[in-house]
Structures are given as structure tokens and as C-alpha cells.
C-alpha positions in Angstrom: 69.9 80.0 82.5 69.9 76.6 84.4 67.8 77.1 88.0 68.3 74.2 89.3 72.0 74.1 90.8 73.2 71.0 88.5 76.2 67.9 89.9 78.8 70.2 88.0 77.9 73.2 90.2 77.6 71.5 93.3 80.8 69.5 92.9 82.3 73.6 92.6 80.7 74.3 95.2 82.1 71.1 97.2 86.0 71.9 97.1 85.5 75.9 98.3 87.1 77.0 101.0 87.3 80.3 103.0 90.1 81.0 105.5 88.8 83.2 108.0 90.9 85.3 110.4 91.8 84.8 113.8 91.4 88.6 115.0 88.0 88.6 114.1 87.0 86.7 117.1 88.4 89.1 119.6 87.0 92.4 120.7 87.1 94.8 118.5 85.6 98.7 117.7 85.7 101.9 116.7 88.6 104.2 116.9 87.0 105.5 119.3 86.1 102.5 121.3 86.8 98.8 121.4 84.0 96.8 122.8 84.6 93.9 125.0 82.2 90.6 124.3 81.0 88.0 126.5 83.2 84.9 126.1 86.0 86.9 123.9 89.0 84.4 123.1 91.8 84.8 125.9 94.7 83.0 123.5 95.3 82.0 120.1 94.2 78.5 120.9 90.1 80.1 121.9 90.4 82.1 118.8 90.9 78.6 117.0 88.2 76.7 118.9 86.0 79.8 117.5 86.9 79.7 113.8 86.9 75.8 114.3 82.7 76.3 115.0 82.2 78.0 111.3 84.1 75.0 109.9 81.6 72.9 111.7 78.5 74.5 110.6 78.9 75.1 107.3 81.9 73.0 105.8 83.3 76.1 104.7 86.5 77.2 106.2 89.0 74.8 107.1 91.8 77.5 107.3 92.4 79.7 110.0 94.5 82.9 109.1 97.0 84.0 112.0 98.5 87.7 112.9 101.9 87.9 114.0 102.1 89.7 116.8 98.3 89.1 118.3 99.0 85.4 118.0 102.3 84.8 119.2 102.6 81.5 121.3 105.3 79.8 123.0 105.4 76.8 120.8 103.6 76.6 117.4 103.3 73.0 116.8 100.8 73.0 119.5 99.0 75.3 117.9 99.0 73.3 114.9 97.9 70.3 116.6 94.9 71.9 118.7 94.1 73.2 114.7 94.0 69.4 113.2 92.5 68.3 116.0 89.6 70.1 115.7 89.2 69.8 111.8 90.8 73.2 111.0 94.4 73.8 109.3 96.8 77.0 110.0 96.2 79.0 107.0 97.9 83.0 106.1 100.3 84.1 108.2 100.1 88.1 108.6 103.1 90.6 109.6 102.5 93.1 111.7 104.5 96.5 111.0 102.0 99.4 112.0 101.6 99.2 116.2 105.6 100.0 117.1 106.3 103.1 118.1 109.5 102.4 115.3 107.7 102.1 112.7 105.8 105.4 113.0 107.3 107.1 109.9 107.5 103.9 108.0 109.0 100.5 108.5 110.2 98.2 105.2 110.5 101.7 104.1 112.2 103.4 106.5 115.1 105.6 105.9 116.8 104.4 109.1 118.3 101.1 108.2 118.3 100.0 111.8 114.4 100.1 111.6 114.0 98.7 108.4 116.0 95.8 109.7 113.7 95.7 112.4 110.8 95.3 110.5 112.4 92.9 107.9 113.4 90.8 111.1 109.6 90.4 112.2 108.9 89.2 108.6 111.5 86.3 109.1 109.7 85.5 112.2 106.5 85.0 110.4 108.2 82.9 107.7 109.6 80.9 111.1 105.9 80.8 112.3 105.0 79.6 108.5 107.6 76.8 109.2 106.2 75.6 112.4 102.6 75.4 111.6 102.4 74.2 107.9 101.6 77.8 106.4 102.0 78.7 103.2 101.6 82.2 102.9 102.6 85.4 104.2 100.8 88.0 103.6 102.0 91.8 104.0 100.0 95.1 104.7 101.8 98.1 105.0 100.4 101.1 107.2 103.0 103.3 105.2 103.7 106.5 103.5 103.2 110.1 104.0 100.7 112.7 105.5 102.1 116.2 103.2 103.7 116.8 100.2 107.6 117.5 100.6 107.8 115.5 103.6 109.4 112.0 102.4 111.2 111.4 99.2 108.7 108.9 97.4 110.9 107.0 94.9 113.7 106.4 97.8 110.7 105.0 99.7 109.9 102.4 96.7 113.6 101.5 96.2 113.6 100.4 99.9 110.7 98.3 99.8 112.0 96.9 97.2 114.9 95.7 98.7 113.3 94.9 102.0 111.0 92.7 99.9 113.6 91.0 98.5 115.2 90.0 101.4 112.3 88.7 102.9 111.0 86.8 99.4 114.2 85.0 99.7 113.9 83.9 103.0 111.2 81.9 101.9 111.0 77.9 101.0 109.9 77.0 97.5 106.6 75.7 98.8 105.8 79.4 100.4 104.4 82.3 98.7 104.5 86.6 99.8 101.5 87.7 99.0 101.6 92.1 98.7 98.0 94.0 100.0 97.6 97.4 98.9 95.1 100.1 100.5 94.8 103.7 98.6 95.5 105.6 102.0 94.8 105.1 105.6 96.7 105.7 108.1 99.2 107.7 105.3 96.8 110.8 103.9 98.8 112.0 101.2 100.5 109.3 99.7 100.4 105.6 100.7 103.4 103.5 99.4 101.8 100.8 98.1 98.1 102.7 96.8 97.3 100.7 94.6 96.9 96.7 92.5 99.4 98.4 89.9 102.2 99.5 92.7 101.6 96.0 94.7 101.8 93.7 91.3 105.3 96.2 90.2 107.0 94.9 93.1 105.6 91.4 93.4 106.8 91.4 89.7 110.4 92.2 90.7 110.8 89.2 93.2 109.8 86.0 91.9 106.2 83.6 90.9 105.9 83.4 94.1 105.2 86.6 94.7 101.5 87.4 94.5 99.2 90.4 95.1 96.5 90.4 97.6 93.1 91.9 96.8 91.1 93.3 99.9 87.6 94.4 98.5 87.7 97.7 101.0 90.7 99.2 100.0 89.6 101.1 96.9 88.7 104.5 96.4 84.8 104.9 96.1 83.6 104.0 92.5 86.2 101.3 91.8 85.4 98.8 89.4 87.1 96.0 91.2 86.3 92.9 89.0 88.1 94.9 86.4 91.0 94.7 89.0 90.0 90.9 89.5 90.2 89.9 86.0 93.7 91.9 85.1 95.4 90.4 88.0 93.8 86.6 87.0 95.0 87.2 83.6 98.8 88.3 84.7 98.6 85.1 86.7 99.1 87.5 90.0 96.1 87.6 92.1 97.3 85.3 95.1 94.5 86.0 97.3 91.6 87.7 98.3 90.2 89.8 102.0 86.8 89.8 101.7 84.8 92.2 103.5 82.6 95.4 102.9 82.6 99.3 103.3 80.4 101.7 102.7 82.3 104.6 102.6 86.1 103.6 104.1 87.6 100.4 105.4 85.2 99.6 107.3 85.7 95.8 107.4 82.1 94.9 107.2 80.6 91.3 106.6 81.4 90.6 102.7 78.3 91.5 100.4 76.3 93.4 103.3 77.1 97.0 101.9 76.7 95.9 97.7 76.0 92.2 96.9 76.0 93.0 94.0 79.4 93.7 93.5 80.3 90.6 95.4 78.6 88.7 92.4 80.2 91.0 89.6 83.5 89.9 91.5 83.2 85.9 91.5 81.7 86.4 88.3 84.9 87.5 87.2 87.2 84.8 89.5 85.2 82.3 87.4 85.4 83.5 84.4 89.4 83.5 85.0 90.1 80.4 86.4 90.4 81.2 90.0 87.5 79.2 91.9 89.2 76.9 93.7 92.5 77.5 92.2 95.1 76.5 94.2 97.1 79.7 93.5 94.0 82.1 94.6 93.5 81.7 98.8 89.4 83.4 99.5 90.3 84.6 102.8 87.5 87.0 105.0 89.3 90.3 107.1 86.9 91.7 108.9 86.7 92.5 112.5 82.8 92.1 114.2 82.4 95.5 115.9 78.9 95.2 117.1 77.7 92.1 115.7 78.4 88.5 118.0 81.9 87.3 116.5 80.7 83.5 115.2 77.8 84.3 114.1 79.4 87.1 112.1 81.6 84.9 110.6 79.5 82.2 109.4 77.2 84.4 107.6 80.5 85.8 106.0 81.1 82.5 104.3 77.7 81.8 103.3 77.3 84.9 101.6 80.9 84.3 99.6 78.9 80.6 99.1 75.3 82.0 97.9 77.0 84.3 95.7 79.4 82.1 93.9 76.5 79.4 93.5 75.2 82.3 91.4 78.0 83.3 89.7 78.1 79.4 88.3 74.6 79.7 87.0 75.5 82.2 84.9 74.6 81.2 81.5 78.1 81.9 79.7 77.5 80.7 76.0 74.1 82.6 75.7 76.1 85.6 77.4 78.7 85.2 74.8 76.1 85.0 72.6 74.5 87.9 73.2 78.0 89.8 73.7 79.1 89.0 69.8 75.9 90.4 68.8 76.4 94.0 70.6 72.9 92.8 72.0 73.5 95.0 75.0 70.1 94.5 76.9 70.0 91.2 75.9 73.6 90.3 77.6 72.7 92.5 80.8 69.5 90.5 81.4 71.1 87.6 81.0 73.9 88.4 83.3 71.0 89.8 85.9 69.1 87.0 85.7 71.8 84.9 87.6 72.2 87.2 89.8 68.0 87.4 91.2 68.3 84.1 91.0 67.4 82.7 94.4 69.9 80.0 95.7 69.1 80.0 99.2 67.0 77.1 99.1 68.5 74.8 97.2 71.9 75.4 98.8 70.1 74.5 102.3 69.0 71.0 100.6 72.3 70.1 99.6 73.8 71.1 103.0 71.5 68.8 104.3 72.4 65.9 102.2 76.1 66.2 102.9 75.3 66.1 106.6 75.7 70.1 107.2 72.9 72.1 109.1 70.4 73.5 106.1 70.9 76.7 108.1 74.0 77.2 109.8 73.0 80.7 111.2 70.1 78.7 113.4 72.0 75.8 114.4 74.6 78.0 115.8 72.7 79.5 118.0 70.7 76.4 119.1 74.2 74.4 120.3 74.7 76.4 122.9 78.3 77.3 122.1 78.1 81.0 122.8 76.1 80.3 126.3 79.1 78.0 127.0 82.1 80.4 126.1 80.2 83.0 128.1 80.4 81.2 130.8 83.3 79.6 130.7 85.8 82.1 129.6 86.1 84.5 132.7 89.2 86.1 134.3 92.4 86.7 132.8 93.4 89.3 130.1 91.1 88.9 127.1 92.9 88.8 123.7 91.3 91.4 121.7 91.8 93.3 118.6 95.7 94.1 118.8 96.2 92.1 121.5 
């Protein structure tokens, strides 16, 4: 293995980009409590300005994801230009079907066709919203299914989506993409109606190559191999994006890599090995909301560790791994493969910040510009825009 992080890695390194989610600068919590923050965004256009300091600081995420209600504004186009003009783009646009009291027994799935309408209706807004502001993608998460067995008819539930899908898919322009999350239960305890990568790549199979599945690294039962996951859906050419976070136990939308780094590794280990850094198909988005932890800060230590830990993933020596897999050299291979993994890249990832005119450690110069003092101070009054808001 190389330990020096050569020009072909760096120039890897030079074209990634995270989007990183709007909602996670407002105030968020428990479900017991949601905590409010000094200098909490009051609008859409503050939540930019936030995500627009991570982008500044470490040259890392140029695209700023939007949820549809939460970031509802009178005219888009302005919040497109505020975007450009401070250096960040409108990334994902995200539905929002799981706050209306309509929705509470289901909402693309619905047996009620009035509400399933409804909800189909707030998807074509988002693709209107995608129109206004440049976005490509909208992405879908559906807080869906059943709490006891009996209750709902599953298989009615699926040919519904279905449908609803459809109608929404072809709303879409050929430049746009529907990108399908799953999440194995939660809020739905029985049953969830789309569980699973298997159920969300059936139904993005049904409606079109632009239909994608989404990939968020805390919705999978405890034990999951999810690079296996990673690499299936790279090779079907149907892994449109990822939400990286981290859980210990549920989703619990922690900072990617803080409960196993390890697995973060195992999974760019496999996004390289497929093809999918810095594929233009495969989005590396961050969803994650900042509890208890300052909301910048939180972010920008997000995108660094997604940085650190695909620097590693590129040192990874492949031919002697290949090597060493032909041979059924089992020790061999996993030393080889841990080896890149120890490997150290901190400080040589601070260097080349440095020489492309980036703080060599955005964390610090954050909190020396004075940013958070300002918003403190600054953003007082009003009604704060805050997780659901």
C-alpha cells in the first residue's frame, strides 16, 4: 500500500462533493424534546447562508438539499440566486408525506383515493420546486405501513404505490431523476411498505432509468452488511444516492462514521470498487439532524469524515488485494485491506487543503471567524425555523 496520497488520489479527492441538508441547521431533538439554538435559521434563505459556511471551509459541499414543506418560499428563483451567490447550488429536493393529519394511515398508499391524490399532488409540487431552482432529484421517504397484522391488506398497499409512483415519475423532465429511500420500520411497527433496498429497487425497476434507490446508512436492521447492499445496487446500475449518517442502535441520525468508521470505510470501499465516486448518477448526500451538537460545526465534521475516509478507501492497494484474494490467502487479503484503513490521512489531507487555498483544519477556522458569535447575535425575534418547521 502507497502512504503517501499520490496526484491520482488527490485529483479523486478534488471533484467530491457532499450535499448536505437544509433541516439540519434548525433546531432539532428528541422525541421528547426539541432544543432551540442560539442563532437557529429563521427561513430557508439562513438555512442556506449556514450550509453555504461548510462549502467555504472545506470545499466540500456545494449542494444544499431542500425539504418540501420546511422550505417552502414564496418565489424559488430567489432562492436559487441567494444559493449561487454565495457559492452553493440547490441540490435534492425532499417530499414530505408523514406530518398531515391525512396521511396518518398512509399517503401514496392510501386506500382513499382522495388522499392518495393528495399526497401525489405535494409530489408534483416538488417536481415544480425542482423546476424553479435547477434540481435534479426528488427524493421520496415514506413514513408508511402498518402497526398489527390483519390491519391493512399489504399487496393492495404495493399496487398503490405503484401507481402513485408512476404518476409522479412521469411528471418528471428527462433531465430529473426519483430517487426511492427505504427504512425497515419506524413510525410503521409491523410492516413498513417500503422495508427494504429489494422492495425500493422492485418499484424503481417498474418506472423507468430514472428511477433510482436511495441508500440511508441508518435504516437497517442491526447487523446489516450494508456494502453488500452498496455493491448490489452499483452493479444493477440502481444506487442513485446516498444519506449518510450514523446510529447506534435506531435512526438516530448521527454524524456519519461517529458510531462505526469502520463501516463507513467498508462502504466507500465498495462505491469505489463499483464505480460510484464521483459518479454522476450517485448523489453523497448527509441526513442528519444536530440534536445537541452546534449545527455548522456538526456538519463540517460530517464531510470531512465522508473525505478522510474515502482518501482511505483510494489507498487501498487493489492488485495486491486481488492478489491475495485468488490465492484464498485469507489473512493475507484482510491485512491488506486493514492496513488502508489505520492508515492515517489526517495530515496529509490538511497539506493539501492548504495548498488549494482551504483552512488545513476547517473545524478550527470555523470557530475562529466568528460566524456563530454573529448569527447569535444577529438572528433574534421572529418564529425560528426548526426541525419541521
Amino acid at each position: 500500500m502507497s502512504t503517501t496520497l499520490t496526484p491520482d488520489i488527490l485529483d479523486a479527492l478534488a471533484l467530491q462533493a457532499v450535499e448536505v441538508p437544509s433541516w439540519a441547521y434548525g433546531n432539532s431533538g428528541t422525541r421528547f424534546k426539541v432544543f432551540g439554538t442560539p442563532g437557529t435559521p429563521r427561513d430557508p434563505f439562513e438555512k442556506i447562508a449556514d450550509a453555504a459556511q461548510v462549502q467555504r471551509f472545506t470545499g466540500l459541499a456545494p449542494r444544499v438539499a431542500l425539504h418540501i414543506p420546511w422550505d417552502r418560499v414564496e418565489d424559488y428563483a430567489a432562492l436559487r440566486d441567494h444559493a449561487e451567490s454565495l457559492g452553493v447550488v440547490i441540490g435534492t429536493i425532499n417530499s414530505n408525506t408523514f406530518q398531515d393529519d391525512d396521511f396518518k394511515f398512509g399517503a401514496l398508499t392510501h386506500e382513499d383515493p382522495a388522499i392518495r391524490q393528495k399526497a401525489i399532488n405535494h409530489h408534483l409540487e416538488c417536481i415544480d420546486v425542482m423546476d424553479a431552482t435547477g434540481s435534479r432529484d426528488l427524493k421520496i421517504w415514506l413514513a408508511e405501513g402498518s402497526n398489527y397484522p390483519g390491519q391493512n391488506d399489504m399487496r393492495a398497499r404495493q399496487d398503490r404505490l405503484q401507481d402513485s409512483l408512476q404518476q409522479i415519475y412521469d411528471r418528471l423532465s428527462d433531465e430529473q431523476r426519483l430517487v426511492l429511500e427505504y427504512k425497515f420500520f419506524e413510525p410503521a411497527f409491523y410492516h413498513t411498505d417500503v422495508p427494504d433496498w429489494g422492495t425500493a429497487f422492485a418499484q424503481v425497476s417498474s418506472l423507468g432509468e430514472r428511477a433510482q434507490v436511495c441508500l440511508d446508512t441508518g435504516h437497517h436492521a442491526p447487523g446489516t452488511n450494508i456494502e453488500f447492499i452498496v455493491m448490489q445496487l452499483l452493479r444493477l446500475g440502481k444506487l442513485g444516492a446516498f444519506d449518510f449518517n450514523s446510529r447506534f442502535y435506531a435512526d438516530d441520525d448521527l454524524i456519519v462514521g461517529a458510531a462505526d468508521p469502520f463501516q463507513l470505510f467498508r462502504i466507500l470501499v465498495e462505491v469505489v470498487r463499483g464505480g460510484g465516486l464521483n459518479h454522476p448518477d450517485v448523489t453523497f448526500m448527509l441526513d442528519q439532524c444536530h440534536n445537541i451538537e452546534d449545527k455548522i460545526p456538526g456538519q463540517i465534521r460530517s464531510v470531512l469524515n465522508v473525505q478522510e475516509m474515502t482518501a482511505r478507501a483510494l489507498l487501498l492497494d487493489r492488485e495486491a488485494l486481488a492478489a491475495a484474494q485468488s490465492a484464498n490467502d485469507v489473512l493475507g487479503a484482510n491485512e491488506i485491506f486493514m492496513d488502508a484503513f489505520q492508515h492515517d490521512v489526517r495530515p496529509a489531507l490538511a497539506g493539501w487543503r492548504e495548498s488549494r487555498g482551504l483552512a488545513g483544519n476547517p473545524m478550527a477556522a470555523y470557530a475562529a471567524s466568528g460566524y456563530q458569535e454573529r448569527i447569535a447575535a444577529e438572528r433574534v425575534g421572529g418564529a425560528q425555523a426548526g426541525w419541521g418547521a
